[in-house]
N, C-alpha and C positions, 0 to 999 in steps of 0.2 A: 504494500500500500504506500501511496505517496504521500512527501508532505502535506502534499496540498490538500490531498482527500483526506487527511487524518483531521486539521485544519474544519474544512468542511465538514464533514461528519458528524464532530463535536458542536462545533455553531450553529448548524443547522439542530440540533437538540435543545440549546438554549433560546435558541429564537423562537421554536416550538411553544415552549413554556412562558416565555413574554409574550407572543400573539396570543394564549388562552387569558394573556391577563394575572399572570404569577409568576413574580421573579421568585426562582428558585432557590434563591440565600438565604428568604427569610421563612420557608419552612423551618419549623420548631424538628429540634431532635429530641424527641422524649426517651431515651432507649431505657427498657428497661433490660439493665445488660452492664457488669463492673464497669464497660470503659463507656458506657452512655452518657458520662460525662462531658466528653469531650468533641467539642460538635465536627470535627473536623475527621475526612476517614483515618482510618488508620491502618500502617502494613502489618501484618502476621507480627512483626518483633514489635510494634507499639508504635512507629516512627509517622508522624502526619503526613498524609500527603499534602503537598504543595502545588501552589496555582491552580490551570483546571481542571485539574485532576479531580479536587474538594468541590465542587461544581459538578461535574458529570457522575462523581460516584452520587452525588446527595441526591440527583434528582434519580440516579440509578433505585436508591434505596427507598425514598418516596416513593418510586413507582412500584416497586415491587413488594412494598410492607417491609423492611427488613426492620430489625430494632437494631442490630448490632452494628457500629461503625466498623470492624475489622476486615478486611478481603488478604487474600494468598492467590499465589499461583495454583497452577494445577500440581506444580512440582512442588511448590512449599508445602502443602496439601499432603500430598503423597509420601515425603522425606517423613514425615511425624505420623505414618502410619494410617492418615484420613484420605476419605473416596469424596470426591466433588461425585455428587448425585446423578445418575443416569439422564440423559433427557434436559441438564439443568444451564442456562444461558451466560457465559459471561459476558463481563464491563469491562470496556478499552481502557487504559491508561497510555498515556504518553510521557516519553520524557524525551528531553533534547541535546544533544550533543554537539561534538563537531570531530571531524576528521580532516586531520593535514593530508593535502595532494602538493607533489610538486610537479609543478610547468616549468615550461621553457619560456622563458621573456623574447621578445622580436631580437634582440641583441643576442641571442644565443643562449645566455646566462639561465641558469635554474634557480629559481625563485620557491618558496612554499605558498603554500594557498588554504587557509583555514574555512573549509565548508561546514556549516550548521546544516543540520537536521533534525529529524523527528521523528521520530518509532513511537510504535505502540506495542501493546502486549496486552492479555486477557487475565482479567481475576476474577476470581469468585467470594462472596460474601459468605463469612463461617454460615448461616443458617441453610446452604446450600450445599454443606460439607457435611458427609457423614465420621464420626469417628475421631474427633479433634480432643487433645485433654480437654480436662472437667476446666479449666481457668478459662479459657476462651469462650465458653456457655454460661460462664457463671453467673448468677442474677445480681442486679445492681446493688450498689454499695451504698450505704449512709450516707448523702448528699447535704453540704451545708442549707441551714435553715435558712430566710429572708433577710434577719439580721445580721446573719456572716457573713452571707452572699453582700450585703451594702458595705458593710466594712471591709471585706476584700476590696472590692473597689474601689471605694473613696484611699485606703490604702496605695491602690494601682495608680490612681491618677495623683495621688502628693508624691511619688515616687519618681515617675514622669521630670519634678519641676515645672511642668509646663505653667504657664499663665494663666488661671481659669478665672473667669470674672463672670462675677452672676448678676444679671439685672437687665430688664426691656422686655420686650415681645417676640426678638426672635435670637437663633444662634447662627454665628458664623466664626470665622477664623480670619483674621488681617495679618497680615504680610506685614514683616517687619519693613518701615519706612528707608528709603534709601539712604540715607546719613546714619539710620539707626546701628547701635550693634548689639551683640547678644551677647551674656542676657542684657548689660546694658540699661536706661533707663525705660520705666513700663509706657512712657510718653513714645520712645523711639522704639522697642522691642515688637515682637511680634505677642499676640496674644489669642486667647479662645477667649469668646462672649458666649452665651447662654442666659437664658431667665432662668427665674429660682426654680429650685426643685418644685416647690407647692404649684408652680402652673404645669405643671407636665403631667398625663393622667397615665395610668398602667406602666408603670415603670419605665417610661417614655425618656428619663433622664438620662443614663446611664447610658443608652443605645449612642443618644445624641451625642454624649461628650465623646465617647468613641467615635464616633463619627470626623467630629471636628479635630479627633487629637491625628487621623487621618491624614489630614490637610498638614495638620502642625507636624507633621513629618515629614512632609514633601517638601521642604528646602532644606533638612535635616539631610536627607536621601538623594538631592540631587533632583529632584522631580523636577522636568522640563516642562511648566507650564502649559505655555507657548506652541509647545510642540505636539504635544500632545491632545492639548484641547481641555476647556474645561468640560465638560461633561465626562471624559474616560476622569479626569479628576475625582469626580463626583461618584463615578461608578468604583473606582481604587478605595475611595471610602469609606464607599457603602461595603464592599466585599471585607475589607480588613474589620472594619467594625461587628460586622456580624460572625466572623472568626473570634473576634475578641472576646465579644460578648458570650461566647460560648467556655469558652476558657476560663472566663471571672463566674460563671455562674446567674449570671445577668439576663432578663429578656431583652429579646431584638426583634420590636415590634415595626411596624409600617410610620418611620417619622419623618420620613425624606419629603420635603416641602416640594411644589412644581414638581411629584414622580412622573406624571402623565409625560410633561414635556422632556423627563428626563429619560423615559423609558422611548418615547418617541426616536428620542435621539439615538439612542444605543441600538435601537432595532435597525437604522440606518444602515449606522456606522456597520454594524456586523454583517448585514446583507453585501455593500459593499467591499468590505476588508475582512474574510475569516479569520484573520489573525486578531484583531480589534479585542475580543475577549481574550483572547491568550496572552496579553499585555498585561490588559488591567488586573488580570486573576494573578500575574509572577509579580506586578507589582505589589498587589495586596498582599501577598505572601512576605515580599521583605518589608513591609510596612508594622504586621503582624510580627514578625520575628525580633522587628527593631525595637517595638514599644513591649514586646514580653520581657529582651533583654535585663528592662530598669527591675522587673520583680527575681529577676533567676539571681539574685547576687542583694537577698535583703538584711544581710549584717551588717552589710556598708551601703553607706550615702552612693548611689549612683554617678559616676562621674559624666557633666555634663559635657554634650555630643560638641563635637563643631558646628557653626554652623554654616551651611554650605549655600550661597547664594543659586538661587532656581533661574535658571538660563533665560 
């Protein structure tokens, strides 16, 4: 299979599920299952997948009922003595590489040439697997209560440092001022806005500020505004946020202000370009990775990032 059909194949699923009118991020993962925790899938050794991979399996698993985030090969499967089920379908995954070729230059000379790619491979989700140890089945685990779940949080985001300022009618995220530096004074620095917790209904808070810490990491990361567009912006974090939220124990409900017009646009953009999702879902992956960074290390104060002017 080619890139491009791998590309295709995938997108043409997501666009699926936007034309019926349900972005696939924000199905709930209720699993009743030890690792139901954690909303992102997971490989046979526990390792999350990344980019769209976490997208194709979610709406995989949606579609077919599964509760469990876990998939295997048919070989991982087999190595540990379990039968993937007679009759039973797998999920694509992708992952990307690249391979050195050397040409010849018009001057004679040999040159190297780094070519990127893209494979796929088939897995199967444990409930499809006969014969797996008893841990891989195991029924869910004591999950923090409502008040742990906020104080994790509020934890996750004083951790951050980020800038959080609560007050007005709506949230956004401003770009640090040109003359500004970081951290710098809060008149020149960049910062998140938000209204206070009491105006947000069903846990609509926490989604949000994920959302906006999103952004506050896109010149943390490099993120090329400009280039990319705001809307994949918006789509970068929406998807990071809803990973997050999964991870802290938090709801990530419907609070993306303008979705119509934002989902408009994405339907575009991916008809268009199949790669368009596979952007935004590898960057929400390092967006995700960069803001879990500040909790994986909570002995010590976090040391604060550079920061990196957005192109």
């Amino acid at each position: 299979m080619e890139k491009q059909d791998l590309y295709t194949r995938i997108t043409n699923r997501i666009v699926a599920e936007l034309e019926k009118g349900c972005r696939p991020w924000l199905k709930p993962w209720n699993a009743e299952h030890a690792a139901g925790r954690i909303t992102r899938p997971l490989r046979h050794n526990g390792t999350p997948y990344r980019g769209i991979n976490i997208l194709n399996l979610w709406i995989a698993a949606t579609t077919s009922g599964y509760t469990c985030p876990i998939w295997f090969t048919y070989k991982q499967a087999k190595e540990l003595g379990a039968q993937v089920r007679k009759g039973e379908k797998g999920e694509l995954v992708v992952f990307a590489s690249k391979i050195t070729r050397t040409e010849a230059t018009p001057q004679g000379e040999e040159t190297e040439r780094k070519i990127p790619f893209l494979k796929g491979y088939t897995v199967f989700n444990v409930e499809q697997i006969d014969g797996l140890p008893s841990h891989f089945t195991a029924p869910a685990a004591p999950t923090l209560d409502p008040v742990q779940r906020i104080a994790h949080a509020e934890s996750f985001f004083a951790n951050t440092k980020a800038d959080i300022r609560h007050g007005g009618d709506r949230a956004f995220y401003r770009l640090p001022t040109p003359e500004g530096t970081w951290p710098g004074h809060h008149t020149d620095g960049d910062y998140i806005q938000v209204p206070h917790k009491g105006s947000f209904f069903n846990g609509g808070y926490y989604p949000t500020v994920l959302h906006e810490l999103g952004h506050w990491s896109e010149v943390r990361l490099g993120w090329d505004r400009e280039k990319h567009g705001y809307p994949m912006g918006e789509l970068v974090a929406e998807l990071s946020s809803c990973y997050l939220a999964g991870e802290l124990g938090v709801p990530h409900g419907d609070h993306l202000e303008n979705h119509a017009a934002y989902v408009k646009s994405w339907l575009e953009s991916m008809r268009n370009d199949p790669s368009y999702v596979f952007q935004a879902a590898k960057q929400a992956s390092k967006v995700t990775d960069y803001l879990l960074s500040f909790v994986r290390q909570p002995e010590t104060e976090p040391a604060k990032p550079e920061l990196v002017a957005a192109a």
